[in-house]
C-alpha positions as protocol buffer text, in pm:
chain_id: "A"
residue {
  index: 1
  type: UNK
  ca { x: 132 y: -2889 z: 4303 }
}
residue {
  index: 2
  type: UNK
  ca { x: -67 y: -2657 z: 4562 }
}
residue {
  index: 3
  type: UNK
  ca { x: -200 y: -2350 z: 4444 }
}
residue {
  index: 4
  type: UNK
  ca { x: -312 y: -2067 z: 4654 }
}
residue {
  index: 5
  type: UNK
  ca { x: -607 y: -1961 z: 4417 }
}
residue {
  index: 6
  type: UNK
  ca { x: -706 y: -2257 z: 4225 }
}
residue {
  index: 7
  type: UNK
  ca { x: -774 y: -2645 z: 4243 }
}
residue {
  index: 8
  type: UNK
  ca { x: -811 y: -2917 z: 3996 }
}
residue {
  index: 9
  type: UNK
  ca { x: -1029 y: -3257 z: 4016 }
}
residue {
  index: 10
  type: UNK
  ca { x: -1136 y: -3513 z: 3711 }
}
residue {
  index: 11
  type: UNK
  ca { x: -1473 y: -3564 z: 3624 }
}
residue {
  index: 12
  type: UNK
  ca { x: -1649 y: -3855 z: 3667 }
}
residue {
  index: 13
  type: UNK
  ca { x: -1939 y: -3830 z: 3490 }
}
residue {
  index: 14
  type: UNK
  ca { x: -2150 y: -3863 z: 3794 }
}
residue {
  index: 15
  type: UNK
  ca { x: -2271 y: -3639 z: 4050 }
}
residue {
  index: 16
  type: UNK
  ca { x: -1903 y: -3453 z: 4239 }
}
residue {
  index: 17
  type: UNK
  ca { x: -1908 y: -3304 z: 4577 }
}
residue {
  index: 18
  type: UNK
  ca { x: -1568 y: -3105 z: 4534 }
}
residue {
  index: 19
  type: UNK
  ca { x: -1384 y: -2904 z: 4849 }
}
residue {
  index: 20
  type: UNK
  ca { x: -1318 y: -2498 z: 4753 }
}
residue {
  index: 21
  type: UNK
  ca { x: -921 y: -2562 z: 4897 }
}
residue {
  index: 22
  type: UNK
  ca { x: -867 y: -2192 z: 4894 }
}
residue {
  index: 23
  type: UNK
  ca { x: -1067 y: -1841 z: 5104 }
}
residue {
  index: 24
  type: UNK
  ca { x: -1242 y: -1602 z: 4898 }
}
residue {
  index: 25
  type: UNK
  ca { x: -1415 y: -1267 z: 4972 }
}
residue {
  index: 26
  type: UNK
  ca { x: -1745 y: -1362 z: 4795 }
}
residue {
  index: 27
  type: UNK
  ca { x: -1886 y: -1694 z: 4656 }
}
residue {
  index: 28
  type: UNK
  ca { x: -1975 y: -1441 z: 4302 }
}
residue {
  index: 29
  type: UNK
  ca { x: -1585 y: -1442 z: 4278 }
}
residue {
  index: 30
  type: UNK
  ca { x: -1505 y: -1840 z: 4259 }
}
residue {
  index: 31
  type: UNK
  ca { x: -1578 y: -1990 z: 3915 }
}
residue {
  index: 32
  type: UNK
  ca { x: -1616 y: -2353 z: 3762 }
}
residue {
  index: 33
  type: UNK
  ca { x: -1403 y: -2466 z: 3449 }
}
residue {
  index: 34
  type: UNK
  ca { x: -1388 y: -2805 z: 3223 }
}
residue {
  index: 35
  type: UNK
  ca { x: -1071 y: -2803 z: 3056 }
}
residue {
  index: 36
  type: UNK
  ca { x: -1017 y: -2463 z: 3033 }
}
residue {
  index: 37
  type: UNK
  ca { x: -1378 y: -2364 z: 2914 }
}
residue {
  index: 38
  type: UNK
  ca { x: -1526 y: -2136 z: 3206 }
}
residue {
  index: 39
  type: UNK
  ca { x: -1862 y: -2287 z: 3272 }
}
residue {
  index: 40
  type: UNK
  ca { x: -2202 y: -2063 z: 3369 }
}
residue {
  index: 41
  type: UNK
  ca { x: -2311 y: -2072 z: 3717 }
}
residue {
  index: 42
  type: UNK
  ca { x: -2628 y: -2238 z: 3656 }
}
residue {
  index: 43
  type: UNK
  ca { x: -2361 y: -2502 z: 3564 }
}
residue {
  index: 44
  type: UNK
  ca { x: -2277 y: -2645 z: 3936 }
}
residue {
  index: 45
  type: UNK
  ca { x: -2390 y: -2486 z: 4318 }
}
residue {
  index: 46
  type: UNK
  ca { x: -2271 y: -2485 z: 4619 }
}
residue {
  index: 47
  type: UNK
  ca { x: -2346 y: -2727 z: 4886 }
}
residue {
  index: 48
  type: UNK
  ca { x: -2196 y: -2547 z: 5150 }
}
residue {
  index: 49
  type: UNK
  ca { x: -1942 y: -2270 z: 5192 }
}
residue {
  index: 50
  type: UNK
  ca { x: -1646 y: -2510 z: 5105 }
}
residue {
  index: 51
  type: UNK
  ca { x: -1791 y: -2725 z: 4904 }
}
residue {
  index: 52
  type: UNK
  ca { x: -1954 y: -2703 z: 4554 }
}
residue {
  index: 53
  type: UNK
  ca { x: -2176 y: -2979 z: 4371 }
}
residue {
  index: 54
  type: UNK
  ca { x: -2129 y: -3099 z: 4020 }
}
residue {
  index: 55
  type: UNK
  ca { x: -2161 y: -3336 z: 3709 }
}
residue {
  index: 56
  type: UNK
  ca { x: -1813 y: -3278 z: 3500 }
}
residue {
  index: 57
  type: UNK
  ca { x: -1784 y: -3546 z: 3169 }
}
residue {
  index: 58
  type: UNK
  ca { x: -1565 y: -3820 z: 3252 }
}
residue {
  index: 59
  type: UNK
  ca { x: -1195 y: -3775 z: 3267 }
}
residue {
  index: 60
  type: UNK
  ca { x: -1235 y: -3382 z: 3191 }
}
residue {
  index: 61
  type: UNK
  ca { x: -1028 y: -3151 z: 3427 }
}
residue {
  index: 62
  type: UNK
  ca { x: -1260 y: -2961 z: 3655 }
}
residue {
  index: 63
  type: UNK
  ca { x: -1057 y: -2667 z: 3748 }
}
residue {
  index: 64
  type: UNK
  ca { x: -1219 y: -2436 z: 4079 }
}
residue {
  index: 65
  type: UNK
  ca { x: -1055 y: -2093 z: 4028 }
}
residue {
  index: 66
  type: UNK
  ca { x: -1118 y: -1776 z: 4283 }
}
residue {
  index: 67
  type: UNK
  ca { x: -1125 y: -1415 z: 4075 }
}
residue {
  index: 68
  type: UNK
  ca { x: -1087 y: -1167 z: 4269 }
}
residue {
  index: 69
  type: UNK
  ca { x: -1223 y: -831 z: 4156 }
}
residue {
  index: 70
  type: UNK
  ca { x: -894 y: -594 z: 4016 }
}
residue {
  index: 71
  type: UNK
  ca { x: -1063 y: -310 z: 3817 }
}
residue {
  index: 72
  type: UNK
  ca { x: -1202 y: -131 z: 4162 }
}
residue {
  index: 73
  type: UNK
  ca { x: -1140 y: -160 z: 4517 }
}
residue {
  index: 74
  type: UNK
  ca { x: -1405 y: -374 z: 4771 }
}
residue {
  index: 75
  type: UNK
  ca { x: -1377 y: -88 z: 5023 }
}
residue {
  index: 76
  type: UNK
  ca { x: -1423 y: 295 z: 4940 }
}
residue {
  index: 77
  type: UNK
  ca { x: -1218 y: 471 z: 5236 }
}
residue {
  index: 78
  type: UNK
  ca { x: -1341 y: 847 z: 5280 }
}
residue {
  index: 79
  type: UNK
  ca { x: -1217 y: 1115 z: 5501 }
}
residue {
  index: 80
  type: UNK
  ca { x: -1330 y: 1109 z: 5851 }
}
residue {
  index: 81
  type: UNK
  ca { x: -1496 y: 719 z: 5795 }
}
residue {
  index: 82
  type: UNK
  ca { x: -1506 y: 508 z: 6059 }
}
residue {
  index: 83
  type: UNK
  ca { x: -1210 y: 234 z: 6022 }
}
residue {
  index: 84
  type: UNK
  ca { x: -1381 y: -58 z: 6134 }
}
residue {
  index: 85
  type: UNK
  ca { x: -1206 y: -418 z: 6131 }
}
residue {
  index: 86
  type: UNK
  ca { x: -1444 y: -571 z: 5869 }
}
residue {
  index: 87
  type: UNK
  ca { x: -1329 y: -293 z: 5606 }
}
residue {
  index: 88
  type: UNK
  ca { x: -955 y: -326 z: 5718 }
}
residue {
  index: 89
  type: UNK
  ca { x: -974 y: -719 z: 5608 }
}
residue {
  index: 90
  type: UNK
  ca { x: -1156 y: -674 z: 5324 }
}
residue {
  index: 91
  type: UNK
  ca { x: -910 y: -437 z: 5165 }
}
residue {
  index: 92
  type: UNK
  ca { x: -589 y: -624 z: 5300 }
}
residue {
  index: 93
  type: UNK
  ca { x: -753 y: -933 z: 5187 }
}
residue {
  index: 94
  type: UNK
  ca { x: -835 y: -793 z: 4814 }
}
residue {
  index: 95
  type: UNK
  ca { x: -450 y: -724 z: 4801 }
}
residue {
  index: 96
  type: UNK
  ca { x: -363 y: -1033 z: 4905 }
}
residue {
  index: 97
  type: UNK
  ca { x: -564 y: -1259 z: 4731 }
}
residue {
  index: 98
  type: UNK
  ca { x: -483 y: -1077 z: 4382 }
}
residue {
  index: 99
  type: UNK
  ca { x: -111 y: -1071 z: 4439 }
}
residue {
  index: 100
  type: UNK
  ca { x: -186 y: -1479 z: 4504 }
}
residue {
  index: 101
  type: UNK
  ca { x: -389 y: -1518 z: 4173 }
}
residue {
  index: 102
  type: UNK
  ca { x: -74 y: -1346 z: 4022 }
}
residue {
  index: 103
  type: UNK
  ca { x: 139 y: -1602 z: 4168 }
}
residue {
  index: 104
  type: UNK
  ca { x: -87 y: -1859 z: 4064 }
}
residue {
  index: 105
  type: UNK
  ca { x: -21 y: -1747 z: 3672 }
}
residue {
  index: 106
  type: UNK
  ca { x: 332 y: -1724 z: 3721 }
}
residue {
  index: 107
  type: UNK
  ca { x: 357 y: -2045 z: 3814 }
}
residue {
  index: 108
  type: UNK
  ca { x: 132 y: -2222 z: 3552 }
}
residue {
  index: 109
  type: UNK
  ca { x: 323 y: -2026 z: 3315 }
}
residue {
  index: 110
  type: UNK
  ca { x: 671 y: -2197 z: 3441 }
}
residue {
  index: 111
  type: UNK
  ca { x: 513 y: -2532 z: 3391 }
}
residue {
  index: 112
  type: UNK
  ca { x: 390 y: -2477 z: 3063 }
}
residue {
  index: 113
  type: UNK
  ca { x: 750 y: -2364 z: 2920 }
}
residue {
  index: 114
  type: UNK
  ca { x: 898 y: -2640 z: 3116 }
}
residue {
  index: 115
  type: UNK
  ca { x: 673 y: -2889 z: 2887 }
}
residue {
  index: 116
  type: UNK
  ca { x: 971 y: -2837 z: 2541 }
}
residue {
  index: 117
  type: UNK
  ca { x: 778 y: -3087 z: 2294 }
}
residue {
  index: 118
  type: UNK
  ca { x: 657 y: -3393 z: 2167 }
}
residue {
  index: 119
  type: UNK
  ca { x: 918 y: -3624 z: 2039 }
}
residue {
  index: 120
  type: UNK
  ca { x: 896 y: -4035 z: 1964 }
}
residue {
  index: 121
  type: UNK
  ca { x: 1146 y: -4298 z: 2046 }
}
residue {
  index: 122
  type: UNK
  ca { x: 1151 y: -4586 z: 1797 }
}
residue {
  index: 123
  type: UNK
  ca { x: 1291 y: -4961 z: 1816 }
}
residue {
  index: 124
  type: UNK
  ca { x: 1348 y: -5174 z: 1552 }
}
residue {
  index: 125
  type: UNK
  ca { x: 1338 y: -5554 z: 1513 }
}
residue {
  index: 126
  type: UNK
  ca { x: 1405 y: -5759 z: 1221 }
}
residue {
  index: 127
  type: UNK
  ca { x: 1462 y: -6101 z: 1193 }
}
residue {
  index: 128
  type: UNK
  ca { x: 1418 y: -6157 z: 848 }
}
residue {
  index: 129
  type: UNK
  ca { x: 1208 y: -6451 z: 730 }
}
residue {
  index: 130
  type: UNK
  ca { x: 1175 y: -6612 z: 1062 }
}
residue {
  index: 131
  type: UNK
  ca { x: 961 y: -6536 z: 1382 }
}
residue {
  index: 132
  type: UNK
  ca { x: 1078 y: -6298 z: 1603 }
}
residue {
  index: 133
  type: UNK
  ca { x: 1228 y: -6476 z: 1923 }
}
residue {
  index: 134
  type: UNK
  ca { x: 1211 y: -6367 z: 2285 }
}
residue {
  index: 135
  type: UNK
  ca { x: 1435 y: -6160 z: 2492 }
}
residue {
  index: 136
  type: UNK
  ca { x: 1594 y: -5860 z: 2491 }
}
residue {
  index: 137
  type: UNK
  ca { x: 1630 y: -5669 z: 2120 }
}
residue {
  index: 138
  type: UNK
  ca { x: 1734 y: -5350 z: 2167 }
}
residue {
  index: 139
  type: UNK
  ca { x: 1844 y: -5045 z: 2403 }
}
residue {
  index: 140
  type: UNK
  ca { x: 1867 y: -4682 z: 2355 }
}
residue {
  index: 141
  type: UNK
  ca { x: 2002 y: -4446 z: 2607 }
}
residue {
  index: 142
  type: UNK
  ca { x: 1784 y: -4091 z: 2634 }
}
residue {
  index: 143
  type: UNK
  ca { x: 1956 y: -3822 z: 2670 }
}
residue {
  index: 144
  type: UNK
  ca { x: 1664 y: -3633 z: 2803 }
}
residue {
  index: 145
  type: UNK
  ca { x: 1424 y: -3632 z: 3099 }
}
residue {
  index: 146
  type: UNK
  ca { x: 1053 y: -3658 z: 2891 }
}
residue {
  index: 147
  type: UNK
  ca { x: 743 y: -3861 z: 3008 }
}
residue {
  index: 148
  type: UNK
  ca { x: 587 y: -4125 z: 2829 }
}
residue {
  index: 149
  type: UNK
  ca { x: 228 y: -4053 z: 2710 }
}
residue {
  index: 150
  type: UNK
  ca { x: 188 y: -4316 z: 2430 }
}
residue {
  index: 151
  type: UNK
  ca { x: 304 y: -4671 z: 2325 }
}
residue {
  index: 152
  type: UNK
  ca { x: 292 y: -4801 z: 1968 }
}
residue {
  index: 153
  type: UNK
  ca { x: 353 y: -5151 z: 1850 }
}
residue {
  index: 154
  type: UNK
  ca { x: 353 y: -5181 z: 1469 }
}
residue {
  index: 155
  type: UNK
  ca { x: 376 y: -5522 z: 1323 }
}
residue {
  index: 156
  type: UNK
  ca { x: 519 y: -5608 z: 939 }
}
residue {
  index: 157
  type: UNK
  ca { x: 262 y: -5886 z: 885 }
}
residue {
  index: 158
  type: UNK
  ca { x: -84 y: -5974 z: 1106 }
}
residue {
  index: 159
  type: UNK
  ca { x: 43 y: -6196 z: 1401 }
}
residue {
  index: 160
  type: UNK
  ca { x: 67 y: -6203 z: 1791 }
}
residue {
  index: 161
  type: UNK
  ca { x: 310 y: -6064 z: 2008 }
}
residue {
  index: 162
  type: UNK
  ca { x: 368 y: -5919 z: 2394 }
}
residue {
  index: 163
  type: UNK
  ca { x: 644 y: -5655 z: 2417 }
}
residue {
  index: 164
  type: UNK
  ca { x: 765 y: -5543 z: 2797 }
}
residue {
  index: 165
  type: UNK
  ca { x: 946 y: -5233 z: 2829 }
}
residue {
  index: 166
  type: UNK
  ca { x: 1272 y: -5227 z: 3086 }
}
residue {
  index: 167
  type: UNK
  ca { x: 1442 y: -4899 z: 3211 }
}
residue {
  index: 168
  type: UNK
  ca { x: 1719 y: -4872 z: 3413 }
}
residue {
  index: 169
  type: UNK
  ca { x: 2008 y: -4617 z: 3473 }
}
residue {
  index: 170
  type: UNK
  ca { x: 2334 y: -4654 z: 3287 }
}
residue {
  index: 171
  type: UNK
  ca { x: 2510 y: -4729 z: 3580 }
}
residue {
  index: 172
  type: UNK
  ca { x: 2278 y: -5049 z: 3631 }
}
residue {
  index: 173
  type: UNK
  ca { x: 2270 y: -5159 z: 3275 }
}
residue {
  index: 174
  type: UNK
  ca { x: 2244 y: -5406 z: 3138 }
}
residue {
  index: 175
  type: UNK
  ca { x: 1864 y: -5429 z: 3247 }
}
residue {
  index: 176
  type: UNK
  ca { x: 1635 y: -5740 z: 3387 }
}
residue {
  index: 177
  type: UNK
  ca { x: 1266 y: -5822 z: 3412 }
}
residue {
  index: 178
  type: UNK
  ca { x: 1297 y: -5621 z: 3727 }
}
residue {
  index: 179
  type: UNK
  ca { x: 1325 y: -5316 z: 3552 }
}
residue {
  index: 180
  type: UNK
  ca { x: 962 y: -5339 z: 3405 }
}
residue {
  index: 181
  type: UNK
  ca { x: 817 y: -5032 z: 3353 }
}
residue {
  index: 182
  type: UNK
  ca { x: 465 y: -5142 z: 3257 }
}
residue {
  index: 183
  type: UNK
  ca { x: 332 y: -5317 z: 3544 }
}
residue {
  index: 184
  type: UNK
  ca { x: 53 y: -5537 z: 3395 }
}
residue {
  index: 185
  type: UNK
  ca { x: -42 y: -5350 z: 3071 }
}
residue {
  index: 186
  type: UNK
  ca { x: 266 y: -5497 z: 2855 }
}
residue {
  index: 187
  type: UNK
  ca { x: 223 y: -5388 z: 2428 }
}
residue {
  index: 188
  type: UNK
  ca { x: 10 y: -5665 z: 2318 }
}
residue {
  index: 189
  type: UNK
  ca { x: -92 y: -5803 z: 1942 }
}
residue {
  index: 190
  type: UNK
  ca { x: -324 y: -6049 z: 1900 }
}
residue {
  index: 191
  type: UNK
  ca { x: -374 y: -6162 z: 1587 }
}
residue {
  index: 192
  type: UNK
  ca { x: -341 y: -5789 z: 1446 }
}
residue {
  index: 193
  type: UNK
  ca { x: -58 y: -5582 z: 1293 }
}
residue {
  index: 194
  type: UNK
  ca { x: -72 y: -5279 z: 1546 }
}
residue {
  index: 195
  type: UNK
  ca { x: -181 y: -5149 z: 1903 }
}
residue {
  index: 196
  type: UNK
  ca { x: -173 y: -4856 z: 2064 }
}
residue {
  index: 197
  type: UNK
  ca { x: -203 y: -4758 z: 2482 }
}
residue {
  index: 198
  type: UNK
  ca { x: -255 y: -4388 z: 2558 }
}
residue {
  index: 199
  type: UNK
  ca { x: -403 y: -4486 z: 2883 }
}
residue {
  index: 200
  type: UNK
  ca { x: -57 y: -4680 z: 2979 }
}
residue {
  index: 201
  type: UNK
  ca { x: -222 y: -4813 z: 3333 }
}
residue {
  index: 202
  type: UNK
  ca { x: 13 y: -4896 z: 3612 }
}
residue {
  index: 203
  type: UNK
  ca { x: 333 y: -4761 z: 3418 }
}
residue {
  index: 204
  type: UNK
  ca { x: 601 y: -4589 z: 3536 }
}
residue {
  index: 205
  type: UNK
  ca { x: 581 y: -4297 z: 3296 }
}
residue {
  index: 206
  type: UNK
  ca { x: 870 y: -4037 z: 3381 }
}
residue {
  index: 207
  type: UNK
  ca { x: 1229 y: -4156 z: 3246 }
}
residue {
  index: 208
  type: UNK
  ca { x: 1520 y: -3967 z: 3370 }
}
residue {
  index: 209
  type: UNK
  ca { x: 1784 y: -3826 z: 3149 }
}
residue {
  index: 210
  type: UNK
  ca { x: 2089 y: -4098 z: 3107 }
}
residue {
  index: 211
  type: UNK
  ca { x: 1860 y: -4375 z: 3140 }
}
residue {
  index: 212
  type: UNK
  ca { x: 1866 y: -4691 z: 2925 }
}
residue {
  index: 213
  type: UNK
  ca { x: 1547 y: -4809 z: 2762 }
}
residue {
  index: 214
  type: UNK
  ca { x: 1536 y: -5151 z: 2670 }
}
residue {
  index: 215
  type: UNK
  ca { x: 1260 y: -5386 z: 2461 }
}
residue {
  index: 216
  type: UNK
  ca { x: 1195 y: -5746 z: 2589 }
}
residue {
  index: 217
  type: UNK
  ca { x: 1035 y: -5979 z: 2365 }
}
residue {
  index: 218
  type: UNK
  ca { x: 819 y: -6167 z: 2583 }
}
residue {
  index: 219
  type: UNK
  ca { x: 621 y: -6399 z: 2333 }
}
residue {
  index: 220
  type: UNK
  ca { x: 563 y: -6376 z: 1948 }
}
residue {
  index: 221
  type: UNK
  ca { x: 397 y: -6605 z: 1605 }
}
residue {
  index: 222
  type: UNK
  ca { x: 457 y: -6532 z: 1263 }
}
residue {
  index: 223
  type: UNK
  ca { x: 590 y: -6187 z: 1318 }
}
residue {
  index: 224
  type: UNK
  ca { x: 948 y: -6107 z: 1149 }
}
residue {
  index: 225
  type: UNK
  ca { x: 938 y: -5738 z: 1175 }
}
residue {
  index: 226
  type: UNK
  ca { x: 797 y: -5474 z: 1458 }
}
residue {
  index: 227
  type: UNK
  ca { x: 868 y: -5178 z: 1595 }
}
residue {
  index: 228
  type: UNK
  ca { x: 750 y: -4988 z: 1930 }
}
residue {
  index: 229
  type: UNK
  ca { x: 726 y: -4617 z: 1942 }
}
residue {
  index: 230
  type: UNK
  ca { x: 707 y: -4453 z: 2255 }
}
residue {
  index: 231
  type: UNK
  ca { x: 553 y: -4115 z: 2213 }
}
residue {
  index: 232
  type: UNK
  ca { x: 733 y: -3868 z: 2487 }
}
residue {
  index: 233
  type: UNK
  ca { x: 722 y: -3507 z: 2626 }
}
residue {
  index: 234
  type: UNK
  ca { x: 1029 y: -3397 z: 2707 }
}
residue {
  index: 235
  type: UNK
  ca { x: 1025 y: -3211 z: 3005 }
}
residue {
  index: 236
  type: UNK
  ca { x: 1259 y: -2982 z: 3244 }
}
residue {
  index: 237
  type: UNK
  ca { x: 1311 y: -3081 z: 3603 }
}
């Protein structure tokens, strides 16, 4: 979402020209962070007055963040002083920009209780002493809106296999091939007994509360036993 203080960017690992979104009242009160971890100054500069030049690792959040000054006013008012427009802006501004950073927290801090946990999802499949065979194995309805952030498949014996994942709402079950969820990046074994995606390209990731999640067999050899764990955060919307 927008923020009025604060914007966030990847890095790249390469040389970033990255717009300042928000105003500020001096360029000593905007600041640079990766992940969290304010960076020094000498760090990144700025190419012009809305833009600021950078080399963040790749696939770190770059977070630009303006800081306005709390502890003492920008404009000292005294007794007969000449009220000039410049010194009426800066102190509104001040004001205004703090009670924004304020909002700003608030905000973040919403999200971060709306984020309730970790939790995994687990299907089965076990066919005994013979091959696993294709098609649909089992369904579990989640009772929970969470996103997915991890796919495991775990095989009982080295072998190949390619898993899709189907989703649909309870009111459309049962599911079809239509209901993919993974795009191109199905949970694939070759030769091996496990694989992981944390990366989970192309996939629809959020899964609404009431929907049914389904597990497709798409191809397998030698493989009598499996299981795929979906790692989730369960989340309030």
């Amino acid at each position: 979402m927008p923020y009025n203080s604060r914007v966030y960017y990847t890095g790249t690992g390469s040389e970033q020209n990255l717009s300042v979104t928000f105003p500020y009242l001096d360029i000593s009160h905007v600041h640079v962070y990766y992940a969290g971890v304010r960076q020094e100054d000498t760090d990144w500069s700025w190419l012009n007055s809305s833009t600021i030049t950078l080399t963040a690792p790749a696939g770190v959040e770059v977070e630009i963040r303006r800081s306005t000054p709390i502890d003492a006013p920008l404009v000292d008012f005294t007794n007969n002083s000449l009220l000039n427009e410049d010194d009426q802006n800066m102190a509104t501004l001040q004001s205004l920009y703090l009670i924004q950073e304020g909002a700003d927290v608030s905000v973040l801090i919403e999200e971060t209780i709306a984020v309730v946990g970790d939790t995994a999802i687990a299907f089965s499949m076990d066919n005994g002493e013979v091959t696993i065979d294709t098609g649909t194995k089992t369904h579990l309805v989640i009772p929970f809106d969470c996103d997915i952030v991890g796919a495991y498949l775990l095989a009982g014996a080295t072998g190949s296999m390619q898993v899709d994942v189907w989703v649909c709402p309870y009111a459309d079950f049962p599911p079809t091939d239509a209901d993919s969820i993974v795009a191109s990046a199905p949970l694939v074994l070759s030769d091996a007994v496990k694989y992981l995606d944390t990366t989970l390209t192309g996939w629809t990731i959020r899964i609404a509360a009431g929907s049914v999640i389904t597990i497709n067999v798409d191809s397998c050899t030698t493989i009598t036993k499996a299981s795929v764990v979906l790692k989730v955060t369960r989340v309030q919307v």
